[in-house]
C-alpha positions as CSV (number, residue, x, y, z in Angstrom):
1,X,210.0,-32.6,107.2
2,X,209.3,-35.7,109.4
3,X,209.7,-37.8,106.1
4,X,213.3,-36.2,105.3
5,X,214.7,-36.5,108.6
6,X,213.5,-40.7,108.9
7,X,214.8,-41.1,105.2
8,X,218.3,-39.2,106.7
9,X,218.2,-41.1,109.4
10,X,217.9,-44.0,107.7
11,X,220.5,-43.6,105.5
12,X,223.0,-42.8,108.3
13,X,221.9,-45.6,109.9
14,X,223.2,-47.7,107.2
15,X,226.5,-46.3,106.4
16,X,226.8,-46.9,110.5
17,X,226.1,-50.8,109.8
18,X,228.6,-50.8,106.8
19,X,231.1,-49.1,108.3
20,X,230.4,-51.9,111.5
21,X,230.6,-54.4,108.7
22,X,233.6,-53.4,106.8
23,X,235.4,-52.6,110.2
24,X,238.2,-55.5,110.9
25,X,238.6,-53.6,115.1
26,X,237.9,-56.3,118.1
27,X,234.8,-56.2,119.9
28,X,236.3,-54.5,123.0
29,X,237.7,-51.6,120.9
30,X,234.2,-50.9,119.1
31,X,232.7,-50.7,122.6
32,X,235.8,-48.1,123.8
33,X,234.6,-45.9,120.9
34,X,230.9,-46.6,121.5
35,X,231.4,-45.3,125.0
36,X,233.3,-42.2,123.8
37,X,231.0,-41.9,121.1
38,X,228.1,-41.5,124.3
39,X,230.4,-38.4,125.4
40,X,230.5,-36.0,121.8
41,X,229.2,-33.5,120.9
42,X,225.6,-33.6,119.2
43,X,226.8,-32.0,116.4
44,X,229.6,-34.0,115.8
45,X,227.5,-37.5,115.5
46,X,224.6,-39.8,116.6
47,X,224.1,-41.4,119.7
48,X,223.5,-44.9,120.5
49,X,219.4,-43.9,121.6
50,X,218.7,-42.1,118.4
51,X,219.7,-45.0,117.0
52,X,217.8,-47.1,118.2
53,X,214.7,-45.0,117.8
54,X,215.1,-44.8,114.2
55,X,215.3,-48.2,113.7
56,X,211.7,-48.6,115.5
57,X,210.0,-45.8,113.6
58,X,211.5,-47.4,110.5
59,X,209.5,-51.0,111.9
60,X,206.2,-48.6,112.5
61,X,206.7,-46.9,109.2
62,X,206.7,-50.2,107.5
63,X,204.2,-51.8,109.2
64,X,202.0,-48.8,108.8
65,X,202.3,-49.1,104.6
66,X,201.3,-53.1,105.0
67,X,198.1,-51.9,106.4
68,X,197.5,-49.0,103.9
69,X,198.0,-51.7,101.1
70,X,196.2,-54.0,102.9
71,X,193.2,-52.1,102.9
72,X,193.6,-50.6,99.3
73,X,193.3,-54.2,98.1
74,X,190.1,-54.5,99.9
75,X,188.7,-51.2,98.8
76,X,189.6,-52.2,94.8
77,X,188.3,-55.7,95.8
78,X,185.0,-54.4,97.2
79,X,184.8,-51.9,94.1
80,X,185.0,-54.1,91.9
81,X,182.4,-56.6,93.4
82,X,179.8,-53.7,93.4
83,X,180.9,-52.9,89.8
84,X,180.0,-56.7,88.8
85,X,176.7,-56.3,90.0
86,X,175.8,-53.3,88.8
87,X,177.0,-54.6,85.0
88,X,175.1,-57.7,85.5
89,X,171.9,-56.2,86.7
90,X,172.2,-53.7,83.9
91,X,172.5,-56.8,81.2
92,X,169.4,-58.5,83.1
93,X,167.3,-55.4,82.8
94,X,168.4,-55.0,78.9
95,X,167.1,-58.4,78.6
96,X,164.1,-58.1,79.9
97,X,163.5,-54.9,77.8
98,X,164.4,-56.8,74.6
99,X,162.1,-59.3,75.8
100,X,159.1,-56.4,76.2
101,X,159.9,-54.7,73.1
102,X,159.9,-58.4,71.2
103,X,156.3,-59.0,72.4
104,X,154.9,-55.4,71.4
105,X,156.7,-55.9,68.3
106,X,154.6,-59.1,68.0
107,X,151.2,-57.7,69.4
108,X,152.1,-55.0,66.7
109,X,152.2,-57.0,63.6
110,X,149.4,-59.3,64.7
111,X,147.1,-55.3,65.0
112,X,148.5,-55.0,61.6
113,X,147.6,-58.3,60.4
114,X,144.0,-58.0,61.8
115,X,143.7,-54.8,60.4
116,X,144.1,-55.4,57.2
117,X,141.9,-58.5,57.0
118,X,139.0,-56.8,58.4
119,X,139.7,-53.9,56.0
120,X,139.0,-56.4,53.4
121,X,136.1,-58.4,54.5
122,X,134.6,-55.4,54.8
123,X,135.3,-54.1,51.9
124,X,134.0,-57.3,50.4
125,X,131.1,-57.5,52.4
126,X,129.5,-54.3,52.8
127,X,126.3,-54.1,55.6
128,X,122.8,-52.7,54.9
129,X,121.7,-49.2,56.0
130,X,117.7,-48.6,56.8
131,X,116.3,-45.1,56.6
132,X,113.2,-43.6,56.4
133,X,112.2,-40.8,54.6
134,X,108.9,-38.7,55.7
135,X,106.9,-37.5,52.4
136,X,103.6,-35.9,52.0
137,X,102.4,-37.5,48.9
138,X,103.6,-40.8,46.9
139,X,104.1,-40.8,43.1
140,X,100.7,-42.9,42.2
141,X,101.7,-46.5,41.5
142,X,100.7,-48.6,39.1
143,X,98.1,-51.3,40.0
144,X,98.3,-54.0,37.1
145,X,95.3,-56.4,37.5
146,X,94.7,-60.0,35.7
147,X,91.5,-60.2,35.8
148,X,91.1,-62.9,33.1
149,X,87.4,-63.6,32.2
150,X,86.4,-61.6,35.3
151,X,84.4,-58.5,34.8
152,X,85.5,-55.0,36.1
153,X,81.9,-53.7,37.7
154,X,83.3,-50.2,39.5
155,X,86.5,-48.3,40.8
156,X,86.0,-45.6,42.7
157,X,88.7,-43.3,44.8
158,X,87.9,-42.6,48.8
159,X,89.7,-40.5,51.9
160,X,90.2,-41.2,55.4
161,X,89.6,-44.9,55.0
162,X,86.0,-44.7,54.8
163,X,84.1,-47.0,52.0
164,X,80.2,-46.4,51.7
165,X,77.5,-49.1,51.6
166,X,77.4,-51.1,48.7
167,X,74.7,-49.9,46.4
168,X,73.2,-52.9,44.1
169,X,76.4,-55.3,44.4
170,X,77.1,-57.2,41.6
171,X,76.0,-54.8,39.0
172,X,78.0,-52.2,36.7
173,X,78.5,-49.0,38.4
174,X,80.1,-45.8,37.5
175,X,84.1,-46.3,37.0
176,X,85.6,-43.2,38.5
177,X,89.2,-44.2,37.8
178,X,92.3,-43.9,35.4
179,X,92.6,-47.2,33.8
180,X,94.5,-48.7,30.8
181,X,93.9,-52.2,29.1
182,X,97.8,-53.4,27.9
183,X,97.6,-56.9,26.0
184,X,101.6,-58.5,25.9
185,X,103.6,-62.0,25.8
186,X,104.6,-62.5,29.0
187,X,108.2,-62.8,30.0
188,X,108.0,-66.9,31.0
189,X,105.5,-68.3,29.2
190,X,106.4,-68.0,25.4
191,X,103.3,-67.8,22.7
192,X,100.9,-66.8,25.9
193,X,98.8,-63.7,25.7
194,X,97.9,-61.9,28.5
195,X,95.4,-58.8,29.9
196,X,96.4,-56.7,32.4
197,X,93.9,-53.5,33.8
198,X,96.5,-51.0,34.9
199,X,95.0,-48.5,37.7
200,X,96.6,-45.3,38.6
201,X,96.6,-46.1,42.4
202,X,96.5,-43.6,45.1
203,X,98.9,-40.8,46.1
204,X,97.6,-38.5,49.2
205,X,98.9,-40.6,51.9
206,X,97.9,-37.4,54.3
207,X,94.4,-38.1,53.3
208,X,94.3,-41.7,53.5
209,X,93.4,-41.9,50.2
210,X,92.0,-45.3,48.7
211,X,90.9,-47.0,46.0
212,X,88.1,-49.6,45.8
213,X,87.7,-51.9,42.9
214,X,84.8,-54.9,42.5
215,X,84.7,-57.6,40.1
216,X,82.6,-60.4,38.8
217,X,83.5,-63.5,37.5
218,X,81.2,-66.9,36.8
219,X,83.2,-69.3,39.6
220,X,81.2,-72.5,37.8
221,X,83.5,-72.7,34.7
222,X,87.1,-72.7,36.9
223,X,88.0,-74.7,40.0
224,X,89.5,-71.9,41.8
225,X,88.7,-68.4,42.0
226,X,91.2,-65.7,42.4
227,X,92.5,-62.7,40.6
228,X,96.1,-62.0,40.3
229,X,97.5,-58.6,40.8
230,X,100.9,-56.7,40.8
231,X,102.3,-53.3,41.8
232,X,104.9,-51.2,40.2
233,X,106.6,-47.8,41.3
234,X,104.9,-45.1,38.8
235,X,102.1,-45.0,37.2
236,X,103.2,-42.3,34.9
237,X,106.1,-44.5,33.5
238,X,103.0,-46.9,32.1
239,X,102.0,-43.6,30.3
240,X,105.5,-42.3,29.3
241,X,106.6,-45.4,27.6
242,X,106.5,-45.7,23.9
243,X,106.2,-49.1,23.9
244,X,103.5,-50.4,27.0
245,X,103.7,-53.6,25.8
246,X,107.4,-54.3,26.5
247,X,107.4,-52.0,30.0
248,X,104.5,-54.3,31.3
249,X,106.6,-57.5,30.9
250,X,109.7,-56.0,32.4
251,X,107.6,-55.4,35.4
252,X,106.5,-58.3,35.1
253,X,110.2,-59.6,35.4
254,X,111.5,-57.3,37.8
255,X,107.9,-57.2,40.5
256,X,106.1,-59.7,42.7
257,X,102.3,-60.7,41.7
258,X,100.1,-61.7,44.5
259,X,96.3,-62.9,44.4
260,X,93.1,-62.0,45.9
261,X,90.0,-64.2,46.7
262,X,86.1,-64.3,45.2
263,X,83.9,-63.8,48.0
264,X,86.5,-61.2,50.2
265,X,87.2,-57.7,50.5
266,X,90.9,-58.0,50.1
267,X,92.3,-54.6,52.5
268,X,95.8,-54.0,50.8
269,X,98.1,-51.3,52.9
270,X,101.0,-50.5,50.6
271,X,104.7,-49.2,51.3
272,X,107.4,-48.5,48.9
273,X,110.7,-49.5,49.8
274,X,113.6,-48.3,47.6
275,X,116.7,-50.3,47.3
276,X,120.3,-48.9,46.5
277,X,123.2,-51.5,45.1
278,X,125.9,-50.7,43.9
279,X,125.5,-50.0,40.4
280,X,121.2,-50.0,40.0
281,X,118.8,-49.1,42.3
282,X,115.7,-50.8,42.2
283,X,111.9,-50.0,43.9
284,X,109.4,-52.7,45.8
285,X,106.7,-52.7,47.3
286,X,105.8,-54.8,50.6
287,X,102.1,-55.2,51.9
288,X,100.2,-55.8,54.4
289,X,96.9,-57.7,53.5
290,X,93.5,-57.8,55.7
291,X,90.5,-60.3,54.2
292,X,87.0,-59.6,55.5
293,X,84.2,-62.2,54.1
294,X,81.2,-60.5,51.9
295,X,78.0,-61.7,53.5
296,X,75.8,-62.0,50.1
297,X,72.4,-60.9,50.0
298,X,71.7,-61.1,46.7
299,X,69.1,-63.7,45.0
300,X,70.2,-67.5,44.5
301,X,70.0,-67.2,41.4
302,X,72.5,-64.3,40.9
303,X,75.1,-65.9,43.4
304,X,76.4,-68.3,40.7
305,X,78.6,-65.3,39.9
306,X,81.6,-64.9,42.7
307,X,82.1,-61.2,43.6
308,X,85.6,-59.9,44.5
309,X,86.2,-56.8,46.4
310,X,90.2,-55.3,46.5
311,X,91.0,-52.1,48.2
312,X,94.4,-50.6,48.0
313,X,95.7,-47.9,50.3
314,X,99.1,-46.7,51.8
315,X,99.8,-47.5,54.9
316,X,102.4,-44.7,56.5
317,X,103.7,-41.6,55.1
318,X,107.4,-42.9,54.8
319,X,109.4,-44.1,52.0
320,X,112.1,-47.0,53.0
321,X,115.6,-46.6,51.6
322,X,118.1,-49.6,52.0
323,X,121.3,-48.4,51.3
324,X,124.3,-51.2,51.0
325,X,127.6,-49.1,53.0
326,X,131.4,-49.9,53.0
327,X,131.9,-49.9,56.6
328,X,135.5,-50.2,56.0
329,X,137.2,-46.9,56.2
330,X,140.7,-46.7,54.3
331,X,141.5,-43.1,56.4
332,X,141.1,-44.9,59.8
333,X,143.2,-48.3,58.8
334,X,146.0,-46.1,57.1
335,X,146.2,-44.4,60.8
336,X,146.2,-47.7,62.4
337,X,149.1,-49.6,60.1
338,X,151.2,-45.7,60.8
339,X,151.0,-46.1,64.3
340,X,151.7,-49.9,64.3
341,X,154.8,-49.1,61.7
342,X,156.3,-46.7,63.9
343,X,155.7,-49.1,66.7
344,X,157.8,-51.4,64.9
345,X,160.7,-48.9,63.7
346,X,160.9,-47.4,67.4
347,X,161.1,-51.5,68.4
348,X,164.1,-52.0,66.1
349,X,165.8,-48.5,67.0
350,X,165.8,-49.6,70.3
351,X,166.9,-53.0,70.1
352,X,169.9,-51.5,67.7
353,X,170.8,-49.3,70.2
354,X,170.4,-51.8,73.1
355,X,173.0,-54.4,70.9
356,X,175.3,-51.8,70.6
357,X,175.1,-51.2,73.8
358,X,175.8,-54.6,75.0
359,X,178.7,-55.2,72.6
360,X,180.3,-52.0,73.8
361,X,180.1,-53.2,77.3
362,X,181.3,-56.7,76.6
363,X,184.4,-55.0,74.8
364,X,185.0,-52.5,78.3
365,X,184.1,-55.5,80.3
366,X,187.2,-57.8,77.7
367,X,189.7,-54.8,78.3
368,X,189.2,-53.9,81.8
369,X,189.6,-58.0,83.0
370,X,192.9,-57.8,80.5
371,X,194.1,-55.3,82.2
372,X,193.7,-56.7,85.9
373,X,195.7,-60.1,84.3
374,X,198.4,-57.8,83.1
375,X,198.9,-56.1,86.3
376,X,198.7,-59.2,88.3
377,X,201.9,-60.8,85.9
């Protein structure tokens, strides 16, 4: 209501000034009718006071609407500032995220790298694996002997590591053992003959089983004296084969020989170690070797003939296995290269999503300054 009755006002105060304007009266006959204007009625026409009071709530009313715009340009002004900052904060942050996601992403294919290089060394590569097996008894080995022109004088079998007195050393004795003569080429010297005593060697390793052999051989007609010996896994293979000959020198091919001295009791301890490859598996045996010096007490006469003394034993009841094992598993590098591929697709979702993003709010950030140049023209 206030508003209708200023605008009224207002527009009666203007068709008073035109009707001032157009007027062509003197200035004393305008101030006669101003004065008898003072004395009508009120609801005939508008005094002089109302007047004037229009005209100053018309100055307040304008000067009120300055101020409102006034401070409606500060408002948009202080808006817009804030809505700067946010955008530009938001942009640094996005950064920085694309800047964290580009370093996973690198850390992620370097994993990936790293795993699949190790997954092949390994593969190429593959480690050794050492068990131990526990067993009662061993499968008798074969105990091949070169005695040459040395003279087998007795082989007996003993328990618990005990070895009686020597009764007449030097002399034949009783030969309590399971023995066979096998006469071959060997397998590196081409045209050459040679001898080998094979022994069916001891299997109760609970027992301590043994097996005590003594030979004699004439030391004056060579300038050392020794006796040669090797060790294979089974006896019974030596009886099995059809052709002795040709087993002997493929032990011979596949085994270690060692010696033992004239004039020692040569204490062998045996232990079987069994190797697995890939594609054979092969047995060997490893020793430990104890030499004790044979104080001779026979005539002077007799001593021109050397005496050797070998005992061969076990030495624990276990079995070695050497395994060779692929340490690289395929299961647990597939799971790895997943994880570091998803990784890598969440990275690029994200940095998809956080372009699009950023061109959306370079195009609302293009439209909205547009607009603020249009409204300013």
């Amino acid at each position: 209501m206030l508003r209708k009755e200023r605008a009224r006002s207002y527009r009666e105060f203007n068709d008073e000034d035109d009707d001032d304007e157009g007027s062509t009266q003197p200035q004393g006959f305008f101030d006669d009718g101003t004065e008898d204007l003072d004395h009508e009625e009120p609801n005939g026409s508008i005094s002089q006071g109302s007047r004037r009071s229009c005209f100053n709530e018309l100055q307040e009313n304008s000067t009120f609407w300055v101020l409102v715009s006034r401070e409606d340009d500060d408002i948009t002004d202080n808006s817009s500032s804030r809505r700067f900052s946010k955008t530009c904060l938001k942009n640094v942050f996005t950064v920085v995220l694309i800047f964290v996601y580009l370093l996973l992403t690198a850390v992620a294919v370097f994993l990936a790298y790293q795993t699949i290089s190790d997954f092949l060394v390994k593969l190429k590569q593959p480690v050794m694996s050492v068990t131990y097996k526990e067993v009662d008894s061993f499968s008798p080995p074969g105990i091949a002997l070169y005695p040459g022109k040395a003279q087998l004088l007795s082989c007996k079998h003993h328990y618990h590591d005990y070895i009686p007195p020597l009764v007449d050393p030097g002399k034949p004795q009783k030969i309590d053992c399971e023995v066979k003569r096998v006469t071959y080429i060997g397998p590196f010297t081409n045209q050459t003959w040679k001898t080998a005593l094979v022994f069916r060697g001891p299997s109760d390793v609970r027992n301590k089983e043994l097996i005590f052999m003594q030979f004699s051989h004439n030391e004056t007609e060579e300038d050392f004296s020794a006796i040669t010996y090797m060790l294979f896994a089974k006896y019974s293979d030596l009886i099995a084969s059809t052709n002795k000959s040709e087993f002997m020198r493929d032990c011979e091919r596949n085994y270690s020989t060692w010696t033992f001295s004239g004039g020692f009791r040569t204490w062998v301890k045996m232990s079987l170690v069994r190797t697995s490859g890939k594609h054979n598996e092969a047995m060997e045996f490893r020793q430990e070797s104890a030499v004790v010096k044979f104080n001779d007490k026979r005539p002077e006469a007799e001593q021109t003939n050397q005496l050797f003394f070998a005992v061969f034993e076990w030495r624990d009841p276990y079995m070695q296995e050497i395994r060779l094992i692929v340490t690289a598993n395929p299961w647990s590098s597939m799971a790895i290269l997943c994880g570091v591929f998803m990784a890598l697709f969440k990275a690029a979702n994200f940095a998809k999503l956080t372009i699009q993003w950023i061109i959306r709010m370079r195009k609302r950030h293009l439209k909205n300054k547009a607009r603020e140049l249009n409204q300013v023209s």
